[in-house]
C-alpha atoms as an extended CHARMM CRD file, in Angstrom:
* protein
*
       268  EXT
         1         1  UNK       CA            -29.7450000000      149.6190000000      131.2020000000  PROA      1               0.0000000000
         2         2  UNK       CA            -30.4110000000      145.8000000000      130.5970000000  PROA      2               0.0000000000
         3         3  UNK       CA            -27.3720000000      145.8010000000      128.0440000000  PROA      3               0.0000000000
         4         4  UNK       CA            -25.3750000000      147.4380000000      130.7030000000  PROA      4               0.0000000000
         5         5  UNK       CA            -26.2850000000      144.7060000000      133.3380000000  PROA      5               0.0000000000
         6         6  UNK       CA            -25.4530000000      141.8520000000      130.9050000000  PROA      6               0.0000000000
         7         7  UNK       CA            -21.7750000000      143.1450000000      129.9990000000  PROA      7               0.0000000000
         8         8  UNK       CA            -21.0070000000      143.2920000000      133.6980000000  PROA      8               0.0000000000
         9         9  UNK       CA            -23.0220000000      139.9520000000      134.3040000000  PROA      9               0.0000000000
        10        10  UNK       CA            -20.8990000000      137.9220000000      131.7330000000  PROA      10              0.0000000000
        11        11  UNK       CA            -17.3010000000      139.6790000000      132.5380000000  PROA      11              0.0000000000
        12        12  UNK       CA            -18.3640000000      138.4100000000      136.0600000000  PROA      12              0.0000000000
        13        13  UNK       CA            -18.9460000000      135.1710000000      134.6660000000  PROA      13              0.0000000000
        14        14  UNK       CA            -16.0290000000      134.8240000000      132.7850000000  PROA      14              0.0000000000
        15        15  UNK       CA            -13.4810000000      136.0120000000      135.3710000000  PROA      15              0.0000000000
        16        16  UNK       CA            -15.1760000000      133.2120000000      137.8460000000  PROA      16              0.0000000000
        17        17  UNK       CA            -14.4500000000      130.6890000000      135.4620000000  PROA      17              0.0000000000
        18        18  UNK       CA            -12.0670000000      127.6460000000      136.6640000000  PROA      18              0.0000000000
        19        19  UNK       CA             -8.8020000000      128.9950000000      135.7550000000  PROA      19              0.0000000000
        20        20  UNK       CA             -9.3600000000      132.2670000000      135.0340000000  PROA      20              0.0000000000
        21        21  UNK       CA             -8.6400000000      135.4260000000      137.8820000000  PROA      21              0.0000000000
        22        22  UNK       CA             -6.4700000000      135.1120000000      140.7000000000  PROA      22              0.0000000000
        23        23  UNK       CA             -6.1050000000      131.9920000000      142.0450000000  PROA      23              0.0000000000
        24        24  UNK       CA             -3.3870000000      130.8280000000      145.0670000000  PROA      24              0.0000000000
        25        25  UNK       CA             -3.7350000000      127.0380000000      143.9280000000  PROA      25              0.0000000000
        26        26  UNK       CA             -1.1850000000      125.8700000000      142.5830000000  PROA      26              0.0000000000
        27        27  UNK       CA             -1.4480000000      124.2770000000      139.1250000000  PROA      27              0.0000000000
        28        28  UNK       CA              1.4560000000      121.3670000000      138.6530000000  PROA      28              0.0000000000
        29        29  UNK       CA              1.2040000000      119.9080000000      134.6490000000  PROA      29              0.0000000000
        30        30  UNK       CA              0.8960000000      116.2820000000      134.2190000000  PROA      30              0.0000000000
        31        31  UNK       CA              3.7070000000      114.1770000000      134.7760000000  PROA      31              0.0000000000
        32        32  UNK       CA              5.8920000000      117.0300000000      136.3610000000  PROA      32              0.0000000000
        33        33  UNK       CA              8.0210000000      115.7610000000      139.3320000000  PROA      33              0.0000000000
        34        34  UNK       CA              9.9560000000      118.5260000000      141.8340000000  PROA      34              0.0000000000
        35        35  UNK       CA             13.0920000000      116.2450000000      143.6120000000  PROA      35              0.0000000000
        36        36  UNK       CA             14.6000000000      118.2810000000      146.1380000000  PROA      36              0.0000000000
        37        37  UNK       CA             18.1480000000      116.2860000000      146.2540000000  PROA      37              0.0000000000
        38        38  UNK       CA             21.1360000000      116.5540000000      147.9350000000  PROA      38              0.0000000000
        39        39  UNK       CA             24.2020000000      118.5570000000      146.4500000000  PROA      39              0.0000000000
        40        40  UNK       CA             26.0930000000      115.4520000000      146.0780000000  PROA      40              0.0000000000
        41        41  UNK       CA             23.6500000000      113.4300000000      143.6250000000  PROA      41              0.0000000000
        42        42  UNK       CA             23.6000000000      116.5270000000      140.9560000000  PROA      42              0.0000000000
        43        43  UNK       CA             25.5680000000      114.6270000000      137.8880000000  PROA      43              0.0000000000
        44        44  UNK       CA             24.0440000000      111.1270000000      138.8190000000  PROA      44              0.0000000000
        45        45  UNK       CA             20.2460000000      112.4030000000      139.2480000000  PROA      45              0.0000000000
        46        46  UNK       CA             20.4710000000      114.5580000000      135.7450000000  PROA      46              0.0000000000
        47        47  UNK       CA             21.3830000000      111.6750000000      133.8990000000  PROA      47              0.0000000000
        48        48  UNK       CA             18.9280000000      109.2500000000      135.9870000000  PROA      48              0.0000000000
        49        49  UNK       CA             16.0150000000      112.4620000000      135.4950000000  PROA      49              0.0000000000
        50        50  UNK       CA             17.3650000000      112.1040000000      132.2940000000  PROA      50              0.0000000000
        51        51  UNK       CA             16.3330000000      108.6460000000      131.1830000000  PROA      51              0.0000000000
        52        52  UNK       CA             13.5070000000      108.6250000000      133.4810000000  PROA      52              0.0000000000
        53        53  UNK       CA             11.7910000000      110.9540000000      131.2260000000  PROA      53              0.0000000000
        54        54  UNK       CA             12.7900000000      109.3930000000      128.4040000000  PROA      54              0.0000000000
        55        55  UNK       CA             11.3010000000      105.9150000000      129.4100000000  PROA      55              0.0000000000
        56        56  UNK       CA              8.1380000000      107.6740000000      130.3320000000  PROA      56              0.0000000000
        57        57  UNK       CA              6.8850000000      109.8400000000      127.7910000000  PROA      57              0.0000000000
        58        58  UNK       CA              5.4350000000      113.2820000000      129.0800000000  PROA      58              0.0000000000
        59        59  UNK       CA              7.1080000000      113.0410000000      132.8130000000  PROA      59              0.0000000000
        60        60  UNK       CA              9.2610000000      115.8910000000      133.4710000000  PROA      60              0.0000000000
        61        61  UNK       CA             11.3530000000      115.9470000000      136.3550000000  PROA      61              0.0000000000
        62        62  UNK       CA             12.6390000000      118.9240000000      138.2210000000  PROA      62              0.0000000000
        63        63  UNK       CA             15.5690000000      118.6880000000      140.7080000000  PROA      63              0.0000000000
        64        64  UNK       CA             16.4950000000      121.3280000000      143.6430000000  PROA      64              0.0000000000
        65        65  UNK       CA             19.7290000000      120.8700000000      144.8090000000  PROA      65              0.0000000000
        66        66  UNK       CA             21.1320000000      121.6360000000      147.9930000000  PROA      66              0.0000000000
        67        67  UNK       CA             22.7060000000      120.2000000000      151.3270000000  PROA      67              0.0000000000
        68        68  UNK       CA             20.4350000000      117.7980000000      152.7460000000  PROA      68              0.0000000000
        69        69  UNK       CA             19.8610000000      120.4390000000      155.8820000000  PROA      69              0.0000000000
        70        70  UNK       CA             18.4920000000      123.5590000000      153.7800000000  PROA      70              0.0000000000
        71        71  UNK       CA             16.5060000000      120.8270000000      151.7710000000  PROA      71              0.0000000000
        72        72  UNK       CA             15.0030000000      119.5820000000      154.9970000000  PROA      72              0.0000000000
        73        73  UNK       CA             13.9480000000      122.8070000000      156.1580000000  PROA      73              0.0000000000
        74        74  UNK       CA             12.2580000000      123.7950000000      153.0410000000  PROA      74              0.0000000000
        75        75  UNK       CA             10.5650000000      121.0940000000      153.2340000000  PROA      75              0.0000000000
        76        76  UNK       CA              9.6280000000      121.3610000000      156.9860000000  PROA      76              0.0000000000
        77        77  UNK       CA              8.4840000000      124.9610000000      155.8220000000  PROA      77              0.0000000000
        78        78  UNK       CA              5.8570000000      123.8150000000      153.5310000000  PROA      78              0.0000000000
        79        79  UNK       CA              7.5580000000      124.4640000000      150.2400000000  PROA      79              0.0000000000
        80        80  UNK       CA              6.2580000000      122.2340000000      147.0670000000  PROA      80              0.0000000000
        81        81  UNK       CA              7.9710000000      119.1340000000      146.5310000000  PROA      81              0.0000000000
        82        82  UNK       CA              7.3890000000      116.0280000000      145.0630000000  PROA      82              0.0000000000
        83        83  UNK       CA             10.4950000000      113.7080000000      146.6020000000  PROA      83              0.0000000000
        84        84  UNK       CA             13.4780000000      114.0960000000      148.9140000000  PROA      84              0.0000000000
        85        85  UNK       CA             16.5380000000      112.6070000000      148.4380000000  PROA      85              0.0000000000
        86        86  UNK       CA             18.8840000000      112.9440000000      151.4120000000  PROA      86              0.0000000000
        87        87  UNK       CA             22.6610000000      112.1810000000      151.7950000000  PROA      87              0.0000000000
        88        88  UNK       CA             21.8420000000      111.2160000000      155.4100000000  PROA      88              0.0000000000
        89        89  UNK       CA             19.3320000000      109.3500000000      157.5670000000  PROA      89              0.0000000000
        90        90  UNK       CA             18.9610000000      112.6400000000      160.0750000000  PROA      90              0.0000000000
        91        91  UNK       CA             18.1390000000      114.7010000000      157.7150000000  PROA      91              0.0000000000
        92        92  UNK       CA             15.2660000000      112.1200000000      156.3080000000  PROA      92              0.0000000000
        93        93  UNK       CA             14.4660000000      111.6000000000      159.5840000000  PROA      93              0.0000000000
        94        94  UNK       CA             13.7680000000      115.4740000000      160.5080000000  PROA      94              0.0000000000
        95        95  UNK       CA             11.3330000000      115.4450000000      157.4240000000  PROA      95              0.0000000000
        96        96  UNK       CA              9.3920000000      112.1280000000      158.6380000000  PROA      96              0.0000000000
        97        97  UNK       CA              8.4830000000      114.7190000000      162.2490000000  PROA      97              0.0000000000
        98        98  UNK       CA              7.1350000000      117.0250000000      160.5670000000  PROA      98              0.0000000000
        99        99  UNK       CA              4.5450000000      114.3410000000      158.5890000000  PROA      99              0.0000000000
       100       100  UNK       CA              5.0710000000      115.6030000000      155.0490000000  PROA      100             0.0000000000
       101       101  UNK       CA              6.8850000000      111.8810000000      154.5450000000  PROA      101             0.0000000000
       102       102  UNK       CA              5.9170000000      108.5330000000      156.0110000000  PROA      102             0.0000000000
       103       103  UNK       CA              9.2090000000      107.1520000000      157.8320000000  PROA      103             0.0000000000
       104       104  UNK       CA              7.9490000000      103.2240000000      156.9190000000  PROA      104             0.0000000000
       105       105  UNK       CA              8.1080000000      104.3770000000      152.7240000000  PROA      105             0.0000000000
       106       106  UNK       CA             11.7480000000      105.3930000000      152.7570000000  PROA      106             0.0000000000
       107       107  UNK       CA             14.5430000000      103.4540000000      151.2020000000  PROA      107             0.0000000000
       108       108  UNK       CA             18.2910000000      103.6900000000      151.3120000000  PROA      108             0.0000000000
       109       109  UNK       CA             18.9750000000      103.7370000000      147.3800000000  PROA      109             0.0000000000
       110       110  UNK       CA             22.8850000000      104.3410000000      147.3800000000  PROA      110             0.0000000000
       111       111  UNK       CA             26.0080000000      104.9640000000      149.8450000000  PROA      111             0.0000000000
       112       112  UNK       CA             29.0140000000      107.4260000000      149.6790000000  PROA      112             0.0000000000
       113       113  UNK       CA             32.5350000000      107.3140000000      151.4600000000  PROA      113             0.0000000000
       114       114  UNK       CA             34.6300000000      110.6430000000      152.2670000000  PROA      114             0.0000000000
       115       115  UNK       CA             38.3600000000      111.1670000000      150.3350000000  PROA      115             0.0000000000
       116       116  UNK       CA             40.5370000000      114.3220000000      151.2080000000  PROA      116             0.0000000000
       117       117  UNK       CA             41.2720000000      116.9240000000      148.0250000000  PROA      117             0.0000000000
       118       118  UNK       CA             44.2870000000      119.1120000000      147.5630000000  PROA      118             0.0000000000
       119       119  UNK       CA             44.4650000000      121.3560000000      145.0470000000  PROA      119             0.0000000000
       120       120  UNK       CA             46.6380000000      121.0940000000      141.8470000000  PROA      120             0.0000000000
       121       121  UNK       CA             50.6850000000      122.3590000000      142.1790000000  PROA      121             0.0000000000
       122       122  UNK       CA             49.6710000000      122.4450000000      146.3620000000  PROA      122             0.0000000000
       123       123  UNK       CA             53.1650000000      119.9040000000      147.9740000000  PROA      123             0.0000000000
       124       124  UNK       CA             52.7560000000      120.6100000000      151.0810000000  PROA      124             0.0000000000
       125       125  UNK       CA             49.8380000000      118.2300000000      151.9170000000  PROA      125             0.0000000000
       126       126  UNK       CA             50.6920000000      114.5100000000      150.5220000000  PROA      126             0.0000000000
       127       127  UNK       CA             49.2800000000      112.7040000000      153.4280000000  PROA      127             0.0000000000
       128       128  UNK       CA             46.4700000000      112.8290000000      156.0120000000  PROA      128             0.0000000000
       129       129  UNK       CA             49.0510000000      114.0330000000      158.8210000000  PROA      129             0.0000000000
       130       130  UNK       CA             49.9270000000      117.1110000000      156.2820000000  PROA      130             0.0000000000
       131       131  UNK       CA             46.5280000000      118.5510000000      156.7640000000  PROA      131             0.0000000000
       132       132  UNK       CA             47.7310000000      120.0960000000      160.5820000000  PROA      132             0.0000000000
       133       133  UNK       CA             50.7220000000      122.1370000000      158.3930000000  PROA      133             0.0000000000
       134       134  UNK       CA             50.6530000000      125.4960000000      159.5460000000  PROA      134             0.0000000000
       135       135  UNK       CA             49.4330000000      127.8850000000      157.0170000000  PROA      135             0.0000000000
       136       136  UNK       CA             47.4220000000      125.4250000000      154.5840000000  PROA      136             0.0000000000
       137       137  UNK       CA             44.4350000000      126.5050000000      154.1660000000  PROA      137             0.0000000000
       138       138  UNK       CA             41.2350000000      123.8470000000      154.2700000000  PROA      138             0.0000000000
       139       139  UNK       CA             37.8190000000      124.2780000000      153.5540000000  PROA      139             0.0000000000
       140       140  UNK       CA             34.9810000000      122.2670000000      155.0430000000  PROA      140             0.0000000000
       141       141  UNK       CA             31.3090000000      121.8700000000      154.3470000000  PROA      141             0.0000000000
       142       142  UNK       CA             29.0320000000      123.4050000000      157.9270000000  PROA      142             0.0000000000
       143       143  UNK       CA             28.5610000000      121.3040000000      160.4540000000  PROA      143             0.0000000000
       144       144  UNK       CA             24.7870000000      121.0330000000      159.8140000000  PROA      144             0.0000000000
       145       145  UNK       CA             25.6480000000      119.7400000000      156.2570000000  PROA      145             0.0000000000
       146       146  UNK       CA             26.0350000000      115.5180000000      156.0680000000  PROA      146             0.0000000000
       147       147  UNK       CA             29.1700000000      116.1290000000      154.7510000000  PROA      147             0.0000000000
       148       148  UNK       CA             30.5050000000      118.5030000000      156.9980000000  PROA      148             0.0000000000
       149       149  UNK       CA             29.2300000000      116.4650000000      159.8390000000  PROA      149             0.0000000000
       150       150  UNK       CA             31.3220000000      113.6600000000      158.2040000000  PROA      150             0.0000000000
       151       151  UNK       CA             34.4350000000      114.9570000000      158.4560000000  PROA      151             0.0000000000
       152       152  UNK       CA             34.0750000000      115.8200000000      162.1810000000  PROA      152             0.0000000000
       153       153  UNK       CA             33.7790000000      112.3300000000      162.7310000000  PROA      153             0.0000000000
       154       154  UNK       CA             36.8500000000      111.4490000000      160.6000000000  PROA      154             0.0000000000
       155       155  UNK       CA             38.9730000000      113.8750000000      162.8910000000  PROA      155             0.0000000000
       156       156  UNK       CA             37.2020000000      112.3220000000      165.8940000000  PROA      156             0.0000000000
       157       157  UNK       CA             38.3130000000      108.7360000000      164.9660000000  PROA      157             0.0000000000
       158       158  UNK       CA             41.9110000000      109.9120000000      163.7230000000  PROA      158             0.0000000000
       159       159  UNK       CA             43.0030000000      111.6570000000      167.5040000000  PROA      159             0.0000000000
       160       160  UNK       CA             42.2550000000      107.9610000000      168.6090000000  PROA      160             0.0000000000
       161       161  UNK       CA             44.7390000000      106.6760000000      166.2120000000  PROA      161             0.0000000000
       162       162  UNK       CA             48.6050000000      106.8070000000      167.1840000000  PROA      162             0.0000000000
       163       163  UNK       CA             49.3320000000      107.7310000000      163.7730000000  PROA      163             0.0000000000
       164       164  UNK       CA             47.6950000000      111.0190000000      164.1840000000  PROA      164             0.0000000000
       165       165  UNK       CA             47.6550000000      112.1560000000      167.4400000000  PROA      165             0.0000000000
       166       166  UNK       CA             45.1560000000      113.7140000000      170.3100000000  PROA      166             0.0000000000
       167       167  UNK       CA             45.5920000000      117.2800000000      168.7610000000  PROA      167             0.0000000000
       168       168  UNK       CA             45.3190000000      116.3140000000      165.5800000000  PROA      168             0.0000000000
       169       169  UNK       CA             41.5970000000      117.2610000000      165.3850000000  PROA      169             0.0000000000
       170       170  UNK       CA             42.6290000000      121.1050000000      166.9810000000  PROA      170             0.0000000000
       171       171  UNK       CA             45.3310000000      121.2980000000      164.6760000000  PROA      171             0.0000000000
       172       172  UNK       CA             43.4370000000      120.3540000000      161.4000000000  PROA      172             0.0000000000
       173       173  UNK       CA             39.9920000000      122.7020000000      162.6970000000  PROA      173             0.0000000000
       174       174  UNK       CA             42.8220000000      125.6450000000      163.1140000000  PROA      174             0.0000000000
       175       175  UNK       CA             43.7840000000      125.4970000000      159.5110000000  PROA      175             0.0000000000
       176       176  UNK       CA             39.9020000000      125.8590000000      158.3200000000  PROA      176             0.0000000000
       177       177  UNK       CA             38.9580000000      129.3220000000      156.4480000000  PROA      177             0.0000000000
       178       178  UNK       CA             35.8200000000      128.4140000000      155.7640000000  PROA      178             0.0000000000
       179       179  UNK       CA             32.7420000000      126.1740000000      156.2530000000  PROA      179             0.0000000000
       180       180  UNK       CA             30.6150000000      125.9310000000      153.0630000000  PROA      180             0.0000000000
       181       181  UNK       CA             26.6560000000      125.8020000000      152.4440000000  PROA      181             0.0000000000
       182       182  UNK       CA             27.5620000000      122.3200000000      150.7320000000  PROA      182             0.0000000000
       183       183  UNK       CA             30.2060000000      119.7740000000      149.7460000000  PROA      183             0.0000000000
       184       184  UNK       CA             30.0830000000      121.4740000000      146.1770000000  PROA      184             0.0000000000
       185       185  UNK       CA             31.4510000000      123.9720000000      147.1180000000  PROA      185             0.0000000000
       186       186  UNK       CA             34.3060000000      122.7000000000      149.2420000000  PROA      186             0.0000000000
       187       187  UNK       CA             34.8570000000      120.8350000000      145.5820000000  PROA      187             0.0000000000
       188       188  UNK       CA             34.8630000000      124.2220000000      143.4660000000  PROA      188             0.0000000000
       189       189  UNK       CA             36.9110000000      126.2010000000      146.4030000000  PROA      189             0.0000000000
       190       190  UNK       CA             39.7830000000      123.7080000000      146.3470000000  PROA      190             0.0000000000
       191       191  UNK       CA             39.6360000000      123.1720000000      142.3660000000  PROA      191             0.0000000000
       192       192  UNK       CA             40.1280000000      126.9540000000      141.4710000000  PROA      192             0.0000000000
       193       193  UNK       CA             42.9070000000      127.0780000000      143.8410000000  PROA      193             0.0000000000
       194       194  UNK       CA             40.8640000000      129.4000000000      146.2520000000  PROA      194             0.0000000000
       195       195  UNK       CA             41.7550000000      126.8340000000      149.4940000000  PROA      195             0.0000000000
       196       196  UNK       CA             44.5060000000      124.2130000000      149.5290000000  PROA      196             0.0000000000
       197       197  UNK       CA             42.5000000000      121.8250000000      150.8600000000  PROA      197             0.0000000000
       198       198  UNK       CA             39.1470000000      120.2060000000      151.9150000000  PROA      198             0.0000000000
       199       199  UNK       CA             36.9620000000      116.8260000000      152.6350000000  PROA      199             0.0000000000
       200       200  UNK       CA             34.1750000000      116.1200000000      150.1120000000  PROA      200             0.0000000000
       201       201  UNK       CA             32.6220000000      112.4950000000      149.3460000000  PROA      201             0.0000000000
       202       202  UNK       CA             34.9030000000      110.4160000000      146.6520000000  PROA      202             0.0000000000
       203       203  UNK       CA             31.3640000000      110.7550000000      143.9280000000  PROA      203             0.0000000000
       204       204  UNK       CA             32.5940000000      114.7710000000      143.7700000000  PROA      204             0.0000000000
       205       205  UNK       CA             35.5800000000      113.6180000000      142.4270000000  PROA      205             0.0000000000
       206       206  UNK       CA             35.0470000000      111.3230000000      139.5470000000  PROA      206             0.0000000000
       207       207  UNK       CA             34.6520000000      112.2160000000      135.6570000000  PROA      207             0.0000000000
       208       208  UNK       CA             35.3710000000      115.3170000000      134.7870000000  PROA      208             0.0000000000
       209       209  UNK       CA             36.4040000000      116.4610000000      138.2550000000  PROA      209             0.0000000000
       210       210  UNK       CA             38.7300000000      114.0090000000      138.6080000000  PROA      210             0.0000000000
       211       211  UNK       CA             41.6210000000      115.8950000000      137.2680000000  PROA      211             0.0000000000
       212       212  UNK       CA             40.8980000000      119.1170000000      138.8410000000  PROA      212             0.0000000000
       213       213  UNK       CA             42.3830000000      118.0510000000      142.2710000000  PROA      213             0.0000000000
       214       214  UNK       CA             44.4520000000      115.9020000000      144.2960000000  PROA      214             0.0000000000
       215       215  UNK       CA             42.8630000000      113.0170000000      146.3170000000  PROA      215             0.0000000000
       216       216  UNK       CA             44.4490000000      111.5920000000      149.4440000000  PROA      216             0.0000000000
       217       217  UNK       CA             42.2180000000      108.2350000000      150.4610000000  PROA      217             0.0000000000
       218       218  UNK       CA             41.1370000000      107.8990000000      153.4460000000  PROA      218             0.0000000000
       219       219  UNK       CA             40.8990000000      104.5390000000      155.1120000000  PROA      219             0.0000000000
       220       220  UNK       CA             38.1700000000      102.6740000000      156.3680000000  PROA      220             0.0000000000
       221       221  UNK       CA             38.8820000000      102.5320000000      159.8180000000  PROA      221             0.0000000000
       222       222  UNK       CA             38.5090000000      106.3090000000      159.8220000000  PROA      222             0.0000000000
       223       223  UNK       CA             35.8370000000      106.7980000000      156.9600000000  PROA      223             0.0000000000
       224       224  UNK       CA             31.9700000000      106.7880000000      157.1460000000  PROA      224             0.0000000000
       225       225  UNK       CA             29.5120000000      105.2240000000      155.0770000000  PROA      225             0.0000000000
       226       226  UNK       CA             27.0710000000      107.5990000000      153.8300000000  PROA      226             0.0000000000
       227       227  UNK       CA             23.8510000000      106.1870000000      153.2970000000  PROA      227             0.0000000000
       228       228  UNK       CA             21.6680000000      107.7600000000      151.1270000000  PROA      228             0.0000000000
       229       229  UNK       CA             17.3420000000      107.7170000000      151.6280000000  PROA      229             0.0000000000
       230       230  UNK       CA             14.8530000000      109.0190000000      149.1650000000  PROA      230             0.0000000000
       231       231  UNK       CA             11.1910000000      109.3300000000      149.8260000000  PROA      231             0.0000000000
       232       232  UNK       CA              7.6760000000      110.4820000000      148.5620000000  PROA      232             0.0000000000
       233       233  UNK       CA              5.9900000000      113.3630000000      150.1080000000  PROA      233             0.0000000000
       234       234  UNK       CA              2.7370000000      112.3210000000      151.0670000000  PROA      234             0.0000000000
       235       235  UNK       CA              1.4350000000      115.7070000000      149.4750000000  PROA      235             0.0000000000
       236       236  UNK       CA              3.2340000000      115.0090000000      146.3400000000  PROA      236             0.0000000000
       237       237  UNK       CA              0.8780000000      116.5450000000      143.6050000000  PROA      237             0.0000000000
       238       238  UNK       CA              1.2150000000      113.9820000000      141.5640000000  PROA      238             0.0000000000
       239       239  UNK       CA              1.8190000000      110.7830000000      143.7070000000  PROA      239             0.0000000000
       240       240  UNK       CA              1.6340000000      107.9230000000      140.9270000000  PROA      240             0.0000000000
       241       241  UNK       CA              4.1830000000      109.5020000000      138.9530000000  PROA      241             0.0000000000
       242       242  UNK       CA              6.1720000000      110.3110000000      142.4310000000  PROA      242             0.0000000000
       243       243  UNK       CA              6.2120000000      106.7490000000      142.9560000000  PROA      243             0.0000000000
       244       244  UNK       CA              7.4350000000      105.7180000000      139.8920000000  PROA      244             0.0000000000
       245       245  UNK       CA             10.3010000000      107.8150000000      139.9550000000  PROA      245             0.0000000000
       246       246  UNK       CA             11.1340000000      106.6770000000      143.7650000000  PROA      246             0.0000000000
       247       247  UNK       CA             11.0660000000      102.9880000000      142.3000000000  PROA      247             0.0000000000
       248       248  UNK       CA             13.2150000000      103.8600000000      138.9210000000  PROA      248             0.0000000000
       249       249  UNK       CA             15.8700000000      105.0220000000      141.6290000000  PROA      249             0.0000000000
       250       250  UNK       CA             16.0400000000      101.5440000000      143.2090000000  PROA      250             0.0000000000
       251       251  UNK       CA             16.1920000000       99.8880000000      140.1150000000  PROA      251             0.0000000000
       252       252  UNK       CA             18.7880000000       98.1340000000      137.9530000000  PROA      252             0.0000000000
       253       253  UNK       CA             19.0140000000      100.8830000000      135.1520000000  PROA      253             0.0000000000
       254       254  UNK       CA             19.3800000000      103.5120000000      138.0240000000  PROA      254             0.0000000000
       255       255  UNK       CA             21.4700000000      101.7880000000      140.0500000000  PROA      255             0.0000000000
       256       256  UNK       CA             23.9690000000      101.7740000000      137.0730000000  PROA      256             0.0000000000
       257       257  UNK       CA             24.1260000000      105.1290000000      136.6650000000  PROA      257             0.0000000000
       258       258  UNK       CA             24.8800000000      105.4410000000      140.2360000000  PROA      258             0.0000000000
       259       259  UNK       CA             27.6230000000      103.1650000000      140.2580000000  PROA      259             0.0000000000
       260       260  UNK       CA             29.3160000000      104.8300000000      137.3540000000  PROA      260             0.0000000000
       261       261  UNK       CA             29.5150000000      108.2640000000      139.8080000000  PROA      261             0.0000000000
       262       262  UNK       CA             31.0720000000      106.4840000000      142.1030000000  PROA      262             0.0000000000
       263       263  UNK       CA             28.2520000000      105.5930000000      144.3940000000  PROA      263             0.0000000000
       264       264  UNK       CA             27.6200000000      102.2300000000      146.1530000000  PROA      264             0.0000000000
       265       265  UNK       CA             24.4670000000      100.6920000000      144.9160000000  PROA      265             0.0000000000
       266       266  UNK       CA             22.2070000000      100.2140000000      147.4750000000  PROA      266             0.0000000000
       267       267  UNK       CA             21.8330000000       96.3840000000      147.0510000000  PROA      267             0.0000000000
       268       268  UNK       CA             25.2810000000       95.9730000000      147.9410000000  PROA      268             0.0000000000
């Protein structure tokens, strides 16, 4: 009887052990970073994950990408994250109200500009005005995406402009199929010749992706600066490597790598 009472004594024992049983905590290994970051910075923040790691042995960083809106609301939902980087101040902004991020530690670390895409062997849109032809077919990113939001305010400017008309706006919003989750996938419906047309930000465009569509500029007067903030969760589970990361984005070597995507560096 005393044997049987020690077996069950020490499997007791062991299972209560730190780290052994059931536990709900989660466990995050040293130097692992989780970046939830907008759709838009995917190619820059690989390569700037990339060297990050690579400059500090044993960090590991993790990215989530996704429109800034569905980030935001993870986040607002209590899911595990590290940093958000946003491709607008709103979004940022709804994250500071819920008190996962402290509104005073953010930083704009780059800015964006919108540019219209056609897709290949498509004639029938050259020019801004072309995007009302009956029949094209556009896509846009949702409303509740940065992006999408963006080009709502480029048709808003344009029915001011002689140029374009008051029903330009109605005329351009008639021709829309769709309205995607993010402004990646306005990019990859347009490229495989699945819509004619669409509004992304000019950084979808560059490299490799620069010869999978047609870009029509669009001008200042009727563009928006994007500007882009990043920030450390104040439950980040591993703050001091959180804030390295957040200042490796702002600085020189980053800020590079940004540029070469096509993004305006934040110091400028």
């Amino acid at each position: 009887m005393y044997r049987l009472w020690s077996v069950i004594w020490l499997a007791l024992a062991v299972f209560l052990l730190p780290g052994c049983g059931d536990s709900t905590t989660p466990v995050t290994p040293h130097g692992e970073l989780t970046v939830f970051a907008a759709a838009s910075l995917t190619d820059a923040f690989n390569e700037i994950g990339q060297n990050f790691s690579a400059a500090n042995p044993g960090a590991n960083v993790l990215f989530s990408y996704a429109g800034s809106n569905a980030l935001a609301a993870q986040i607002a939902q209590g899911a595990p994250a590290d940093l958000f980087a946003s491709a607008n101040k709103a979004q940022m902004d709804a994250v500071v109200k819920t008190g996962r991020i402290d509104g005073d530690g953010t930083r704009t670390f780059a800015r964006n500009r919108l540019v219209a895409i056609v897709a290949k062997g498509v004639n029938k849109a050259a020019r801004l005005p072309d995007l009302t032809s009956p029949g094209l077919k556009i896509v846009l990113a949702d409303k509740a995406v940065p992006v999408g939001q963006y080009a709502l305010d480029y048709l808003d400017k344009a029915v001011k402009d002689p140029a374009f008309g008051a029903g330009y706006k109605a005329a351009v919003l008639k021709n829309v199929v769709s309205y995607e989750q993010d402004v990646k996938a306005v990019l990859a419906k347009v490229a495989l010749g699945e819509a004619d047309a669409g509004i992304v930000y000019t950084t979808d465009v560059q490299g490799a992706n620069a010869d999978k569509v047609q870009k029509i500029e669009i001008p200042d007067v009727l563009n928006t600066v994007a500007e882009y903030p990043i920030g450390v969760l104040k439950d980040s589970r591993n703050a001091a490597q959180a804030k390295k990361f957040f200042d490796y984005v702002l600085s020189p070597e980053a800020q590079q790598v940004l540029s070469k995507y096509g993004f305006v560096p934040a110091n400028k």
